[in-house]
C-alpha positions as CSV (number, residue, x, y, z in Angstrom):
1,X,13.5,10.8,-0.7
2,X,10.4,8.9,-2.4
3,X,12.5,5.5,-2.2
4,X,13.4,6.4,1.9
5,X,9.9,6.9,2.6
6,X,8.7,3.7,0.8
7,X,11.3,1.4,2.1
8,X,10.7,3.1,5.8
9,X,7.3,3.0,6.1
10,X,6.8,-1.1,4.6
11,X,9.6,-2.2,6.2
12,X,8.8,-0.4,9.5
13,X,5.2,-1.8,9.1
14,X,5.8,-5.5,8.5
15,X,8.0,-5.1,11.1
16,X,5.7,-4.0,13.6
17,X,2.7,-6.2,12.8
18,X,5.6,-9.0,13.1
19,X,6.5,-8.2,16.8
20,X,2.7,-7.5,17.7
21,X,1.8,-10.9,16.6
22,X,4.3,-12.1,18.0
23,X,3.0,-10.8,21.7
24,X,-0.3,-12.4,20.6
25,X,-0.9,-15.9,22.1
26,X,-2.3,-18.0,19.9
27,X,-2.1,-15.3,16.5
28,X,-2.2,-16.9,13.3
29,X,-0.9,-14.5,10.6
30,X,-3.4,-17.6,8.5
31,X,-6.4,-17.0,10.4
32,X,-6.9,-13.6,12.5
33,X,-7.2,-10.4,11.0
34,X,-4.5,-7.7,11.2
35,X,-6.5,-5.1,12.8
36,X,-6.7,-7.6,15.4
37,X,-3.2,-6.3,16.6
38,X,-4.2,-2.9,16.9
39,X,-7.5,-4.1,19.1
40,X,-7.0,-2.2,23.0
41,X,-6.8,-5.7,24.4
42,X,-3.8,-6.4,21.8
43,X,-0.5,-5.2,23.8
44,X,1.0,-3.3,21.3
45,X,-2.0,-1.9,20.2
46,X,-0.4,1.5,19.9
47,X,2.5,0.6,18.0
48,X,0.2,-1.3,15.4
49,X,-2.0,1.4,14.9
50,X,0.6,3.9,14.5
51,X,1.8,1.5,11.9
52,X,-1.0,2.0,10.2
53,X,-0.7,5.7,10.2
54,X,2.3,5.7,8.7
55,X,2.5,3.7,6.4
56,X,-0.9,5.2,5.0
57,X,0.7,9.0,5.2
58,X,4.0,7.5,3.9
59,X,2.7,5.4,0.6
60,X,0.8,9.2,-0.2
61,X,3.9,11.3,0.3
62,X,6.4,9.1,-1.3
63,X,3.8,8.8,-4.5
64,X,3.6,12.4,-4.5
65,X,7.5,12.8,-4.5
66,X,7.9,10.2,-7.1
67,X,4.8,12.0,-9.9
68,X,6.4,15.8,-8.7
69,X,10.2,14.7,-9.5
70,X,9.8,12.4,-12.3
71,X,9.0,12.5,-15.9
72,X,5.5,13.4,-17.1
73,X,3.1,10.6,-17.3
74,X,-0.2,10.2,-18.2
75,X,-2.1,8.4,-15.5
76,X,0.3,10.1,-13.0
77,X,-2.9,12.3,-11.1
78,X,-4.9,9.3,-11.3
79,X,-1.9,7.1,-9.8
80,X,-2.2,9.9,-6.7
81,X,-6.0,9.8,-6.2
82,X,-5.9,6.6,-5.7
83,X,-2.8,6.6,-3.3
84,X,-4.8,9.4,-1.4
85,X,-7.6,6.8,-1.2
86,X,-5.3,4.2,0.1
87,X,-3.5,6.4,2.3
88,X,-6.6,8.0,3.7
89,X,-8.0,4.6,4.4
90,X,-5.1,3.0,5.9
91,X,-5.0,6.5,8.7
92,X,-9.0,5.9,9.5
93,X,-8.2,2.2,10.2
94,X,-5.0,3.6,12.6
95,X,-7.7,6.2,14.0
96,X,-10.3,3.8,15.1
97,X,-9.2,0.3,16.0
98,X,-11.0,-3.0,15.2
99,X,-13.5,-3.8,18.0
100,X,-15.0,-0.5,18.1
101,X,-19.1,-0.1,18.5
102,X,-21.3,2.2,16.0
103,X,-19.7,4.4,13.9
104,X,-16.0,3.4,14.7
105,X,-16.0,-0.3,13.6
106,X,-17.9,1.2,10.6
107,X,-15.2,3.4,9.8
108,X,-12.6,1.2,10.4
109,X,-14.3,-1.2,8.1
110,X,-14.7,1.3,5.5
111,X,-11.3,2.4,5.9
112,X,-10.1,-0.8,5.5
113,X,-12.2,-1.6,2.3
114,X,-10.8,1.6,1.1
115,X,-7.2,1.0,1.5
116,X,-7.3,-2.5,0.2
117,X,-9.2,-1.0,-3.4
118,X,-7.1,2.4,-3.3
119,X,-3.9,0.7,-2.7
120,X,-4.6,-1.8,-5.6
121,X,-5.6,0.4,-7.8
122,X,-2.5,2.8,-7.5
123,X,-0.1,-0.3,-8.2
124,X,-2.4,-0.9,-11.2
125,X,-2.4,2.2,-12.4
126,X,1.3,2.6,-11.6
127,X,2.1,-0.2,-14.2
128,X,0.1,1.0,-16.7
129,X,1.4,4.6,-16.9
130,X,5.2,3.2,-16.2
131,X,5.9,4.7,-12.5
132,X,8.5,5.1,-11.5
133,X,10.6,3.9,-14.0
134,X,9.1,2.6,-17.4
135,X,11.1,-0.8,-16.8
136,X,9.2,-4.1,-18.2
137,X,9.9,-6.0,-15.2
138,X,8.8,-3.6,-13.0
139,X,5.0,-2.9,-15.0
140,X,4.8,-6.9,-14.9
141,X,4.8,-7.0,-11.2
142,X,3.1,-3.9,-10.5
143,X,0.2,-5.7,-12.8
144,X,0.5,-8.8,-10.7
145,X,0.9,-7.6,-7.7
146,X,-2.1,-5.7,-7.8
147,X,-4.3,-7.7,-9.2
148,X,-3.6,-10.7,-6.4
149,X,-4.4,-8.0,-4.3
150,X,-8.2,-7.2,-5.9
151,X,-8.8,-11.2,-6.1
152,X,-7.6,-11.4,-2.2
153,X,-10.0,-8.6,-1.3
154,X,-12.8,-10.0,-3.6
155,X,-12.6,-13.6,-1.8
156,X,-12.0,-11.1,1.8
157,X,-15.5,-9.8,1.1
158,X,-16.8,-13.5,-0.1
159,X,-14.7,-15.5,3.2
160,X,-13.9,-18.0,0.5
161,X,-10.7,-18.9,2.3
162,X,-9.3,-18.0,6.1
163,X,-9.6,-14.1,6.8
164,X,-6.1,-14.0,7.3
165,X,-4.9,-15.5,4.3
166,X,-7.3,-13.8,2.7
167,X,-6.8,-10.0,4.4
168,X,-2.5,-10.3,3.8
169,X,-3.4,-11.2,0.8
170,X,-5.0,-8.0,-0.2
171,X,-2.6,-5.6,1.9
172,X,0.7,-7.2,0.9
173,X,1.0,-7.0,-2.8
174,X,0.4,-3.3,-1.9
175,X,3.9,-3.0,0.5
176,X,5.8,-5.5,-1.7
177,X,4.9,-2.9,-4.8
178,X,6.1,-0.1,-3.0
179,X,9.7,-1.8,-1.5
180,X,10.3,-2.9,-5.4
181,X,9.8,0.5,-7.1
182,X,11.7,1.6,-4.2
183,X,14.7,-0.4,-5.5
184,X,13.7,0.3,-9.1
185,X,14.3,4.3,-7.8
186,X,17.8,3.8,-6.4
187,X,19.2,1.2,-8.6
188,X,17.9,3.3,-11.7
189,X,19.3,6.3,-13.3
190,X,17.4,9.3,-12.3
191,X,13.7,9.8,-13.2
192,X,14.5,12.8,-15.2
193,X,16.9,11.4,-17.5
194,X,13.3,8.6,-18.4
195,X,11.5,10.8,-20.0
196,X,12.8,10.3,-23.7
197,X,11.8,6.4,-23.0
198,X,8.3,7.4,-22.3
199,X,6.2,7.0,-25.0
200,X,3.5,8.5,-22.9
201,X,5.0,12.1,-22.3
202,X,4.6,12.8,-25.6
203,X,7.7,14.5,-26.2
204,X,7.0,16.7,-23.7
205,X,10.1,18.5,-21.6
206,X,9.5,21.1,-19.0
């Protein structure tokens, strides 16, 4: 169920923000922003910013599934605070569009900003407490992965380099993570069967 939801929702997503683009003229996925898809004026505004929603709701759920079915691991409740914070982030940014004035671009941009750090963080913490599966390959990436993402949102903040570069940069790491521990999940034997690999449970059954 956790592995459906993940693949669904990032797939789904890049998918979306690829046909939006594409009714763009003139988007550059190197320069413009990607709440620039989900502006009114964009004409699949909707779709993009139900994208958003989902994927947000999706990454929480599926996180959930994964801590609630799987071995015990320390780190896993700090693994879901953090996906909260992404997913929480990534429904505000769905909620109020780019281009808003007052209070709505200001929650869209702290939505944003909270999505790209909560996000990150969860694929961090992810590889350090071995979720979903305690598989080397799978810590190394999640450690990659979201550090790129931290550095992209640092250099976001810092316009070191085009926003759009910069923005994909911080978001993407964040969907790759969860379509390769969606693999990891179906290729894998069962989560349950992990736990005596775990140095981090301890022992523990339940």
């Amino acid at each position: 169920m956790a592995a459906t939801l993940w693949i669904g929702a990032g797939v789904g997503y890049l998918a979306t923000e690829a046909v939006a683009a594409a009714r763009v003229p003139g988007y550059s996925y190197l320069v413009d922003y990607i709440s620039d898809l989900g502006r009114p004026e964009s004409p699949l505004s909707w779709w993009m910013n139900a994208a958003f929603r989902v994927q947000g709701m999706a990454f929480v759920v599926a996180g959930a599934l994964m801590v609630r079915t799987g071995p015990p691991r320390r780190g896993a409740l700090a693994f879901v605070v953090a996906a909260c914070v992404y997913g929480a982030g990534s429904v505000v940014v769905g909620l109020f569009p780019s281009g808003g004035t007052g209070n709505a671009q200001g929650l869209h941009v702290g939505g944003a900003a909270a999505a790209i750090v909560g996000g990150n963080l969860a694929v961090l913490i992810a590889a350090w407490a071995g979720l979903p599966h305690h598989l080397r390959a799978l810590r190394r990436a999640g450690y990659g992965l979201g550090t790129i993402g931290l550095l992209s949102g640092a250099l976001l903040v810092a316009a070191r380099l085009p926003t759009g570069v910069c923005e994909r940069g911080a978001i993407y790491p964040i969907i790759a993570w969860q379509l390769v521990a969606a693999v990891a999940v179906l290729t894998s034997r069962p989560l349950s069967t992990d736990r005596a690999d775990d140095p981090r449970a301890g022992g523990r059954t339940r």
